[in-house]
C-alpha positions, -999 to +999 in steps of 0.1 A: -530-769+399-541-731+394-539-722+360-543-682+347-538-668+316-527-628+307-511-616+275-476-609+291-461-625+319-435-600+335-410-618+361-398-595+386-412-566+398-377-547+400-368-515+384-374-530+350-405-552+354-423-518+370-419-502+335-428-527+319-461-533+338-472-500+332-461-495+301-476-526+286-510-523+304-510-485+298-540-489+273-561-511+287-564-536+261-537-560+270-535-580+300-506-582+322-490-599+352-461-591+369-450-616+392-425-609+425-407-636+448-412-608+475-437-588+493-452-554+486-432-523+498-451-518+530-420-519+551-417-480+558-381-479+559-382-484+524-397-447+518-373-430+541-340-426+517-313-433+546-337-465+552-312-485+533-297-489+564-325-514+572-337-528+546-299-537+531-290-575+540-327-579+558-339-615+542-376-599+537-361-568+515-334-584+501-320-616+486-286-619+507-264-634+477-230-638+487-198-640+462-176-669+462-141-664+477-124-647+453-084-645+446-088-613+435-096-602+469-073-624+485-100-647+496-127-627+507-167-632+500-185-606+496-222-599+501-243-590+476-277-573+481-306-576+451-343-560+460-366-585+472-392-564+472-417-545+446-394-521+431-365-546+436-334-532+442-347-496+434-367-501+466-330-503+488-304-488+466-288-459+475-314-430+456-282-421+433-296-410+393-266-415+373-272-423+335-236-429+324-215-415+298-228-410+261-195-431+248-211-461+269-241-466+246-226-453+215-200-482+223-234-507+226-241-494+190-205-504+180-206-536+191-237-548+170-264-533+195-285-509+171-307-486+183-290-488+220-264-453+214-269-426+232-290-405+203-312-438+209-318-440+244-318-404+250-356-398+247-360-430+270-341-412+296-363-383+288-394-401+293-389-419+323-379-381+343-396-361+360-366-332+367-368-310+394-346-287+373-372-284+347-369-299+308-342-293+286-323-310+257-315-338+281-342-341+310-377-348+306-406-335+331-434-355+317-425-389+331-431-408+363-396-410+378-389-378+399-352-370+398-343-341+427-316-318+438-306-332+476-314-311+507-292-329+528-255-312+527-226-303+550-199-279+545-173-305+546-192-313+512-182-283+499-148-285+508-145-321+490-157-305+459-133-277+464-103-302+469-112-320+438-119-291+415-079-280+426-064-313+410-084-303+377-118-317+374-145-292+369-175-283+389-201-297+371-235-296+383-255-319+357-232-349+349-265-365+332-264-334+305-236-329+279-206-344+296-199-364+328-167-354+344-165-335+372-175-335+408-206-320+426-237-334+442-255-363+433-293-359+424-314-387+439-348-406+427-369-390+454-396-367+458-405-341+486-380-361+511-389-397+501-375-424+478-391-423+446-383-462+441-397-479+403-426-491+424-433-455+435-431-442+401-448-468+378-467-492+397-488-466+423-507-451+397-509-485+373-521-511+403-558-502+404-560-511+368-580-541+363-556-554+331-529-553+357-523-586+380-497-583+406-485-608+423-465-608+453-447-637+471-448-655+432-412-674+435-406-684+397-399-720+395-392-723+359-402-713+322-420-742+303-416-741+267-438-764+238-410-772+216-391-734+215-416-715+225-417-700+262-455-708+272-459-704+306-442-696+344-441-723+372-445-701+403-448-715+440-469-694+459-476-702+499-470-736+494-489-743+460-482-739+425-499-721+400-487-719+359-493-687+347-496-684+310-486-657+283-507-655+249-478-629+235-446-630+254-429-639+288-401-610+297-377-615+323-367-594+344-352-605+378-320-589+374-280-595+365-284-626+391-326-634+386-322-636+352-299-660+339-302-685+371-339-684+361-333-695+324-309-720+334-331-736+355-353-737+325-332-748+298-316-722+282-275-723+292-245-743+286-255-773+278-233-792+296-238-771+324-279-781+322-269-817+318-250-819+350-282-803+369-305-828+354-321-799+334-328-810+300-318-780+274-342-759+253-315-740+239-276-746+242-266-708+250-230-711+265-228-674+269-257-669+299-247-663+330-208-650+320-197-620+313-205-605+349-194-569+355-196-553+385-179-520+402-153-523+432-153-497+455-119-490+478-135-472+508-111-445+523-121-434+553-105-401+573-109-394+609-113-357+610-096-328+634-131-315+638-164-326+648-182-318+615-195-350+605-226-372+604-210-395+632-211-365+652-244-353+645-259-386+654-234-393+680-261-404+707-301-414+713-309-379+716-295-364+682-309-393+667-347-382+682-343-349+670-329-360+632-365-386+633-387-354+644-372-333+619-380-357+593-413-362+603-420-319+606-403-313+572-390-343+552-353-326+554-321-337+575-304-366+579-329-388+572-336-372+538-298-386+536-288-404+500-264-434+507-236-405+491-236-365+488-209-360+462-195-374+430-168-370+414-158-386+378-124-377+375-092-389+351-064-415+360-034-415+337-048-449+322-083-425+318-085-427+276-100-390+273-125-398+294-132-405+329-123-438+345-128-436+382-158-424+401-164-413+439-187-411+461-180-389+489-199-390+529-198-369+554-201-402+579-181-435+579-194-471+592-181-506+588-212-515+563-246-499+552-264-520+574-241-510+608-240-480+628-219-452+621-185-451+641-181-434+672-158-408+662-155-380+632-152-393+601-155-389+562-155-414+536-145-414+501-152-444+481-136-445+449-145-475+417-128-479+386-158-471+357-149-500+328-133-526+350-121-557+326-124-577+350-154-608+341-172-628+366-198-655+360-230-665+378-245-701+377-270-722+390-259-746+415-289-767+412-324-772+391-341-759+419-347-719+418-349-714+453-313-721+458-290-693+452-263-697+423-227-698+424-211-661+420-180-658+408-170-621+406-133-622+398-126-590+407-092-574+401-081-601+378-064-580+345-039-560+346-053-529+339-080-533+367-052-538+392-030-503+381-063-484+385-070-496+418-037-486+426-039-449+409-070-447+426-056-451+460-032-429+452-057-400+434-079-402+469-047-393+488-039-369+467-076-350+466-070-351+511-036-336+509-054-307+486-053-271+505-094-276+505-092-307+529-058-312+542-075-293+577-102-316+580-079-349+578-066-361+609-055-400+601-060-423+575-078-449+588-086-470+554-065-479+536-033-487+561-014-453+554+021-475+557+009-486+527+032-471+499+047-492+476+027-503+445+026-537+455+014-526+489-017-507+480-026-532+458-030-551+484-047-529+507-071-525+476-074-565+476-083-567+512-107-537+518-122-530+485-168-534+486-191-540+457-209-509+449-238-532+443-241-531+404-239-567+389-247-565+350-242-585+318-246-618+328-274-618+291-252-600+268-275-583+249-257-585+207-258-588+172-238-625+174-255-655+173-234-663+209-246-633+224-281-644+251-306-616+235-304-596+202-307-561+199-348-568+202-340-582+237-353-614+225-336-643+235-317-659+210-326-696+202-361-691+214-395-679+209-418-656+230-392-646+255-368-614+266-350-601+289-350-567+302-333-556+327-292-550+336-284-583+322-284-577+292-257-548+290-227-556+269-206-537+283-212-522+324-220-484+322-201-456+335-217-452+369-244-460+387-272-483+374-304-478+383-313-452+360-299-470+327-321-500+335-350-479+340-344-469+304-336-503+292-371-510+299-394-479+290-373-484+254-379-526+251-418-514+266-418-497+225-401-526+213-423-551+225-459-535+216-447-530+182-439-563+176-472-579+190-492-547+175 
């Protein structure tokens, strides 16, 4: 058996595990490998930004999980899509650079997490940005990540804006400065027309270094400990298997579902879970693989009087030649397209003085990201409730890694979780009925618009409503001994091992995710080179 050696072992080459391999091999002194169960981002749909289309729910870009049914959703599975790829699920997400609220991290600091609130993490944001906008007290133009105003936008964009701003939330045009609420258009992780995914930012420049191992199609088998100490990674690799040693430290990184399937498989878990797999147990940690948060998104979609929608625009083979030429000629149109054009962060009455529901507005509709769009004008106005109560769990269904784990998402399973999604039906409605976009709406297609009754659109919201594709928290990162990793991201009850990546959130953030674990890991990068200094 192959046998190699490096100073840090990074597993997962996702949004976090790019950082990190930069970061850690930055001075040249300190050798790294970052090991990926997929191939390298060759596929050229993954550089187009509306390429999400293809590379979603495609087995060689993406890891196909699927939810268990779920009561909350009266039965329904849902499909889950995780970056196989390098760049992970930065390499297929939907380009959207949303940071969160400053109350999120300050409320990490609360519960035990210091040095995670938003004074903390701040200059981590900073330094991961480039911003098209230029530097100020809360972007950063020095870093790899280019963050950039979108190109692609349609008046019926403006007039969503317009219909939201008339129920009271304010036009706000950086929601990643001082405050979040209000509505305007997203800014996206892309550069001159193309995605700017973590692999794009932190790996092109780093690969060539010759302290810098990557290896591709590495599926992670297990850690292997001597007594508590994470030594080394069993990875298959085209059949054969190869250990892969760390002098200094292993660090995790394979995501919200990666990540604690991963140390399950090697030990570290309920115990009595581990015993029923045959696994014996390194560390009895009862807590990985709960706490799963994710957002649930209640899709609205509108046909529309007029044809002055995407569907129309690429209603047939022609108009979809001249969208790939323009492309081509100036990396603009609607190929340039994010997977959404507006947000909006807006107040329910259950809101708390701050914002509890988030949209994200398309001038198209479709059954699914990876379907074509319908053949009729439509809009779409997903909407997601920001702090949902609602906890999930995932676990490994057997010792063997390759087989995916048991998600459980239990969505819609409190109380409070269950009004929102209510209210938000009910706030969508009442954002199409404003004097902005009551023209432009000819039906209500989703959800049923007999639907009136509390009872009945809580329903509706149980038997429509989507991930938004951001699993976290499944490694609580905390200051408690039950918590998986301590505010060090080291995990608790072992040696020579973190995690770094979305799992380890204690709480989900307010909005998208990509960009909050992007700074999880340029901030445990500082964390981990001091402590092996």
């Amino acid at each position: 058996m192959t046998h190699m050696i490096f100073d840090y072992v990074v597993i997962g080459a996702g949004s976090a595990g790019c950082v990190l391999a930069n970061r850690l091999s930055a001075d040249g002194t300190t050798s790294v490998a970052l090991l990926e169960a997929g191939g390298r981002d060759l596929n050229p749909w993954i550089h187009v930004p509306v390429g999400y289309f293809k590379t979603i729910h495609n087995p060689s870009t993406d890891w196909c999980y699927q939810t268990e049914p779920d009561p909350g959703l009266n039965g329904r599975s849902l499909k889950w899509p995780r970056g196989k790829v390098l760049g992970g699920s930065s390499s297929i997400n939907g380009l959207l650079y949303v940071r969160g609220q400053h109350q999120d991290y300050d409320r990490w600091a609360e519960l035990g997490c210091q040095g995670w609130s938003y004074d903390d993490v701040l200059p981590y944001f900073k330094r991961a940005e480039n911003q098209s906008r230029g530097a100020n007290k809360y972007h950063g133009v020095d870093g790899p990540l280019h963050v950039s105003d979108m190109s692609f936008k349609r008046p019926i964009c403006d007039d969503f804006i317009n219909g939201v701003a008339e129920l009271g939330t304010p036009i706000n045009e950086d929601i990643n400065g001082e405050t979040q609420e209000g509505v305007g258009y997203f800014q996206l992780t892309a550069h001159k027309g193309r995605r700017c995914s973590a692999a794009v930012a932190y790996l092109k420049g780093a690969k060539s270094r010759q302290n810098l191992r990557i290896i591709t199609h590495a599926m992670v088998k297990k850690i292997e400990f001597e007594q508590r100490r994470a030594k080394q990674v069993l990875i298959e690799r085209h059949g054969e298997q190869t250990r892969v040693e760390a002098r200094n430290e292993i660090i995790l990184c394979a995501g919200a579902i990666g990540s604690p399937q991963i140390l399950q498989v090697s030990g570290i878990g309920a115990g009595s879970h581990l015993q029923s797999l045959g696994v014996d147990v390194v560390a009895d940690s009862p807590e990985v693989g709960q706490n799963l948060q994710d957002h649930l998104q209640i899709r609205a979609v509108y046909k529309t009087k007029k044809p002055v929608t995407l569907n129309d625009e690429l209603s047939n083979p022609l108009q979809k030649l001249k969208a790939g030429l323009q492309y081509i000629a100036t990396r603009t149109g609607p190929l340039s397209m994010a997977a959404s054009q507006v947000y909006a962060f807006c107040k329910t009455r259950y809101a708390n003085e701050r914002p509890d529901i988030q949209y994200h507005f398309q001038p198209l509709s479709a059954d699914s990201p990876g379907e074509g769009l319908h053949p009729f004008s439509a809009i779409t106005a997903s909407v997601c409730q920001l702090r949902p109560e609602s906890r999930g769990s995932v676990m490994a269904r057997t010792a063997d890694a390759n087989a995916h784990p048991t998600i459980i998402a239990n969505y819609l399973s409190t109380d409070l979780d269950c009004k929102t999604a209510i209210e938000a039906v009910r706030f969508t409605r009442s954002i199409m009925a404003t004097d902005a976009m009551k023209d432009h709406v000819a039906e209500e297609l989703l959800p049923d618009s007999a639907a009136t009754t509390d009872e009945q659109l809580l329903d509706q919201a149980r038997n429509i409503a989507n991930t938004i594709y951001h699993p976290t928290s499944t490694c609580r990162m905390g200051a408690d001994l039950r918590a998986v990793v301590d505010p060090q991201l080291r995990v608790n009850g072992v040696e020579n091992l973190r995690v770094v990546d979305a799992s380890i959130m204690p709480e989900i953030v307010s909005g998208n995710t990509n960009a909050p674990t992007i700074m999880i890991a340029e901030r445990a990068a500082d964390l981990i080179l001091k402590a092996n200094r």
